[in-house]
N, C-alpha and C positions, 0 to 999 in steps of 0.2 A: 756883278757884285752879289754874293748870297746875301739874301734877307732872312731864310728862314730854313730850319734844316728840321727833317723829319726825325722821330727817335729810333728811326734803324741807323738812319746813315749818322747818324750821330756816335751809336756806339760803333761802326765801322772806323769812325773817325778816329774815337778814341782810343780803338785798338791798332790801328795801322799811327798813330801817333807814339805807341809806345812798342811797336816792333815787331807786331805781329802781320801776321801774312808775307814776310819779306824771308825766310830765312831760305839760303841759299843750299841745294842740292847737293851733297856732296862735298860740300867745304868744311873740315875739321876745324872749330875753334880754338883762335889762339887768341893773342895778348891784341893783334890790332882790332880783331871783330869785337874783345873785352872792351877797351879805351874807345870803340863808336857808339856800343852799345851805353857806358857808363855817361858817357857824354848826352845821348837822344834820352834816355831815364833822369841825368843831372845828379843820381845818388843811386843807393844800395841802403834801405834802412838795414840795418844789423840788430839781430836779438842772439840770446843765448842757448833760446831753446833746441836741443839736436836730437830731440825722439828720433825725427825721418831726414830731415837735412838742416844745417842752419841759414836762417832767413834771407842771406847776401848770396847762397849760391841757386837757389831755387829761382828767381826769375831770369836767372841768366841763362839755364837750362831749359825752362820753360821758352824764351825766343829763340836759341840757340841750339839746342838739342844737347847731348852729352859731351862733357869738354871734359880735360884733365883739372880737375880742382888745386894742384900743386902752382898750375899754370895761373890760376885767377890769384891763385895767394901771392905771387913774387911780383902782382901788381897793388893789390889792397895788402896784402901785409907788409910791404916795402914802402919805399917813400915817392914815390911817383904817382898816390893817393892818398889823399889823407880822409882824418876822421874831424865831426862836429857833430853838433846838434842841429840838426837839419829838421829831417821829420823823423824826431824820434834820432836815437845813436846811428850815422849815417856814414858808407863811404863817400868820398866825393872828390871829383876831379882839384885838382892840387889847385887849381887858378880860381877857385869859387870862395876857397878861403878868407881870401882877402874882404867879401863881401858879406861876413859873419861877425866882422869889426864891431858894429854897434850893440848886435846881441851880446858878446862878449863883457861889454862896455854895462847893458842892461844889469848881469848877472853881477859885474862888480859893483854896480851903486846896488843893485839888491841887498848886497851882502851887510854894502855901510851904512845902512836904511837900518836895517833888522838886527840892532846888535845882540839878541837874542840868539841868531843863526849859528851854526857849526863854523861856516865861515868866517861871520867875524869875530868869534871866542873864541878861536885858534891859528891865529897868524901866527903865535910863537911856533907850531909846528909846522906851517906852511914854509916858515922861513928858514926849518932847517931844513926840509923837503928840498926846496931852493939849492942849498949850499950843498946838500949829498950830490943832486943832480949837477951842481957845476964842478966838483970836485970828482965823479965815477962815472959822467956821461950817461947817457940815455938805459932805465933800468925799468922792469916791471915793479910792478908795487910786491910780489910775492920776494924780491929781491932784496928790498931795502932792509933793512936790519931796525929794528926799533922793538922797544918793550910791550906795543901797542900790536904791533903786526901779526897776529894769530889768528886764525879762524875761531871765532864764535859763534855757537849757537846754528842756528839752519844757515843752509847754502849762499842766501843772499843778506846775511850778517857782512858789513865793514869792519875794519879796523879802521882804524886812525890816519895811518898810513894813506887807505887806499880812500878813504872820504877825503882826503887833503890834497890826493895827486886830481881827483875827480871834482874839486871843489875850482879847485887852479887851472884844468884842464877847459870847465866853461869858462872862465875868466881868461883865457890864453895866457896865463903864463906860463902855462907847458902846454904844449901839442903832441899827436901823436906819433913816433918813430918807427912802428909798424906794432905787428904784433908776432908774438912765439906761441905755436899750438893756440890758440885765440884769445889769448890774452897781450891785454896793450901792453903797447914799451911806452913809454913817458918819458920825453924829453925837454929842454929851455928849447926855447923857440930856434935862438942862434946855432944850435945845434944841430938840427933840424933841414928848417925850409931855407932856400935860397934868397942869398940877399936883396934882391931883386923884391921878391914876394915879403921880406920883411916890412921892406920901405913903403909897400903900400897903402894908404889909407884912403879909406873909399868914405864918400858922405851919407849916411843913412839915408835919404831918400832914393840917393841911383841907385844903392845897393838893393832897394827892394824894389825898385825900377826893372834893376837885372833877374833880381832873381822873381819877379811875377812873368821878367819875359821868359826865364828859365822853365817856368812852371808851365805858360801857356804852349809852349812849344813842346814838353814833355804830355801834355792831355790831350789837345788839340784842338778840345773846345771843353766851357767849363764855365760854372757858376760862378761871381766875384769869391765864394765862400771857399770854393774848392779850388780856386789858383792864388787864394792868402792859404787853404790849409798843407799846399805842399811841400812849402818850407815853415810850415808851423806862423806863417807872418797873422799880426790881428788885421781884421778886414778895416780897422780905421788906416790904420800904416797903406791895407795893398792897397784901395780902392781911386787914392790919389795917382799911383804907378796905372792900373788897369786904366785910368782916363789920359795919361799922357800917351800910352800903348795903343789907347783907340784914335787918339789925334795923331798921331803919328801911322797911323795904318796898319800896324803890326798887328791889333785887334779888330776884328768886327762883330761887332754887336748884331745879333742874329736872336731869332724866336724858333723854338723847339717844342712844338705841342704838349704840353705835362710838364712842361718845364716850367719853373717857377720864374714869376716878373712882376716886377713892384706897379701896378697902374698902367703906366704908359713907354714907360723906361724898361728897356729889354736889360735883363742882367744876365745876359749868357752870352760867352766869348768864343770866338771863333777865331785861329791862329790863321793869318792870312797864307801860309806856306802850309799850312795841314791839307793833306792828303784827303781827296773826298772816293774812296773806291768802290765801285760797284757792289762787289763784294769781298769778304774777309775768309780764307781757308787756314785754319788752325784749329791744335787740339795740345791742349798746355796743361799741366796740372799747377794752380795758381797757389804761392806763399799766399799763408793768413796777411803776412804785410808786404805783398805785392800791391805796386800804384792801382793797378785794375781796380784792385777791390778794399785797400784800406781804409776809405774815406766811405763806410759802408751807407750814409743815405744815397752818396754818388751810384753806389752797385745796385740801392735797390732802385732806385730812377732808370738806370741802362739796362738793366739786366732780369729784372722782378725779382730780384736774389735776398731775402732777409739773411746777413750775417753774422753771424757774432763768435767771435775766438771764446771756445769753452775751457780754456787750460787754467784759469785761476778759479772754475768753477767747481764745487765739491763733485765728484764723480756721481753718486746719485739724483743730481738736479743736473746733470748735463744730457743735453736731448739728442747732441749728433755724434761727441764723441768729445777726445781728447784733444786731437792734433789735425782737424778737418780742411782739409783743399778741395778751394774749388774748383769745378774741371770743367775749362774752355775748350768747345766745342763749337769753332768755324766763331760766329758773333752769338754765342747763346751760351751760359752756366747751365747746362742739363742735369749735373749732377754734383754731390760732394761727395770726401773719401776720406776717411779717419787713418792716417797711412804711419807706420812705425816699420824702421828699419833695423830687426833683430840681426843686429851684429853679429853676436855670438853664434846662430843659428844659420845666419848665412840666407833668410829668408824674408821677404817683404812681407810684412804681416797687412794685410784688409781689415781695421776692426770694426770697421763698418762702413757699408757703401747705401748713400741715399739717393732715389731718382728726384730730381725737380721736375716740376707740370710741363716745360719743355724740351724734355728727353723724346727722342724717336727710335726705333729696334736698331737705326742704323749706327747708331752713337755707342754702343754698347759694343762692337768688335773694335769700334774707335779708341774705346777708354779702357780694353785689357790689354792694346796697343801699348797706348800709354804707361800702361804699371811695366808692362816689362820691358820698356827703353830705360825708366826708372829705377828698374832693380837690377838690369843691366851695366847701368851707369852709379850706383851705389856699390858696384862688386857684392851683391848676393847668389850664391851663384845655386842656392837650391829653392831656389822659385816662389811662388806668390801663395801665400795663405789667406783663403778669403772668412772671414767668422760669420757665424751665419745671424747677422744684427744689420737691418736696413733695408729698405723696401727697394735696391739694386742687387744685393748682395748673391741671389741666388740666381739671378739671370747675367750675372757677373763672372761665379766660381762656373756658373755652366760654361760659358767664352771662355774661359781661361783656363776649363778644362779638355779642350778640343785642341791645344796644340801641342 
């Protein structure tokens, strides 16, 4: 029985918990290594930002190496994965759904609570939303025809339309039917998911029963705070699941030196099937909302990593850059990398490369590795631009200029 894990084998833990050190030689990824992968993660958060790549393909790449992205979409944009509110807008194995019930459930009395809200001073248009969708089958919100349906204003302006399909969509009365170029399709549920997966309803407490056991299987070991933040659960809801999970053995409660513990009561879980490995070999370039590192006190505890995503920050108060990944090397963040994929130009742009206090010289032929599997697998096909911004950046463009 472990009682107490050191903070190295701890992050070994957590990263061979979520797929690294395992990727296989020479096997070109397809749709079954996707659906293991999707499965041992539980999710894909999804965002929109695509400066260098959008956020659902970047960790799959990063355990996986370079795949056809066409291939990953005719599983996440099809109906053999669906979408919710997970952590954050998520893909997620089509059988998890069913255990999203009560959240759904939450957002609908939120709505009858606040009669204030968008939601509930606009049923009349939800309910004709409804009747287009049962009358033309599963449509994008750019699709629907309405007086209200135009782009206003900056890029993340609503219309009417598309706050009514997004209102109903947390509420389930539509789900998602894939998406086109990455925009959702919205469809009525019956329409949809299989009957079977209709019929189901799950009682809030197993459902977050399941999905703490979801979460602890996806970290491998982990704080009460950070296996309630993986599916967004509050730590009153998970804390009753993480003690049915420790009496049932699925948990063990374990002591991690620097790790936080209330008195005498250990608050750090340990997945009894987590992998304990000597060591961890990998060199990943990590999504801002990759599991590694989105739960950023989690990264700075494993990793001494301070993070923080500077995209909504004014360009002149931002200190690392725009679009910053950080780049896992073996069980250490040695470094981050401000990465932009000039399309047009056909060139990986470097807008700035920083070293962290645990870089060594040999990490540095590692991590111009990395950019060019990266811009290799983006189709750039006239090579890496490094800007000269970042205390990496010139012992970077030197690597990157010897090949």
């Amino acid at each position: 029985m472990v009682d107490s894990v050191s903070p190295a084998l701890a992050r070994r833990v957590a990263l061979a918990a979520q797929g690294f050190g395992a990727r296989a030689s020479g096997v070109v990824p397809g749709t079954r290594q996707f659906k293991l992968l999707l499965r041992r993660l539980a999710l894909l958060q999804i965002d929109s930002v695509n400066v260098y790549e959008r956020s659902h393909y970047q960790p799959v790449f990063a355990r996986l190496g370079a795949f056809d992205k066409t291939l990953l979409d005719s599983l996440t944009y099809g109906r053999t994965v669906t979408e919710y509110w997970a952590h954050e807008a998520s893909f997620l194995p089509l059988e998890t759904l069913p255990l999203m019930g009560w959240r759904k459930n939450d957002y609908r009395e939120w709505y009858r609570t606040h009669p204030d809200s968008w939601g509930a001073s606009n049923q009349g248009t939800m309910d004709w939303l409804r009747a287009e969708l049962a009358a033309k089958g599963p449509m994008r919100a750019s699709e629907i025809e309405h007086e209200s349906n135009r782009r206003q204003g900056p890029w993340w302006g609503w219309s009417d339309v598309k706050r009514g399909l997004e209102t109903m969509f947390r509420q389930g009365d539509v789900v998602s039917a894939g998406r086109v170029r990455f925009e959702r399709v919205y469809g009525l549920p019956d329409q949809v998911l299989p009957s079977g997966l209709l019929d189901q309803a799950v009682p809030r407490e197993e459902a977050v029963r399941q999905l703490v056991s979801q979460s602890a299987r996806a970290l491998g070991i982990g704080t009460l705070g950070e296996l309630a933040d993986y599916f967004r659960l509050k730590t009153v809801d998970a804390k009753p699941a993480v003690e049915q999970l420790v009496a049932s053995g699925e948990l063990v409660p374990v002591t991690v030196p620097g790790w936080p513990s209330s008195g005498l009561s250990r608050d750090v879980y340990l997945h009894r099937d987590a992998r304990l490995p000597r060591r961890i070999e990998a060199a990943a370039l990590l999504s801002p909302f990759d599991p590694v590192v989105w739960e950023r006190d989690r990264a700075l505890r494993m990793f001494d990593f301070h993070y923080r995503i500077e995209i909504y920050t004014p360009q002149p108060k931002r200190v690392y850059g725009y679009y910053v990944l950080p780049v896992l090397i073996d069980d250490r963040i040695p470094a981050r990398i401000d990465l932009k994929s000039d399309r047009q130009a056909g060139i990986l742009r470097v807008q700035a490369a920083w070293a962290e206090p645990s870089l060594v010289p040999d990490d540095v032929p590692r991590i111009a590795s990395l950019l060019r599997e990266a811009a290799a697998w983006q189709s750039l096909p006239n090579g890496i631009e490094v800007a000269p911004r970042g205390t990496l950046a010139t012992a970077l463009a030197a690597e990157l200029s010897r090949s």
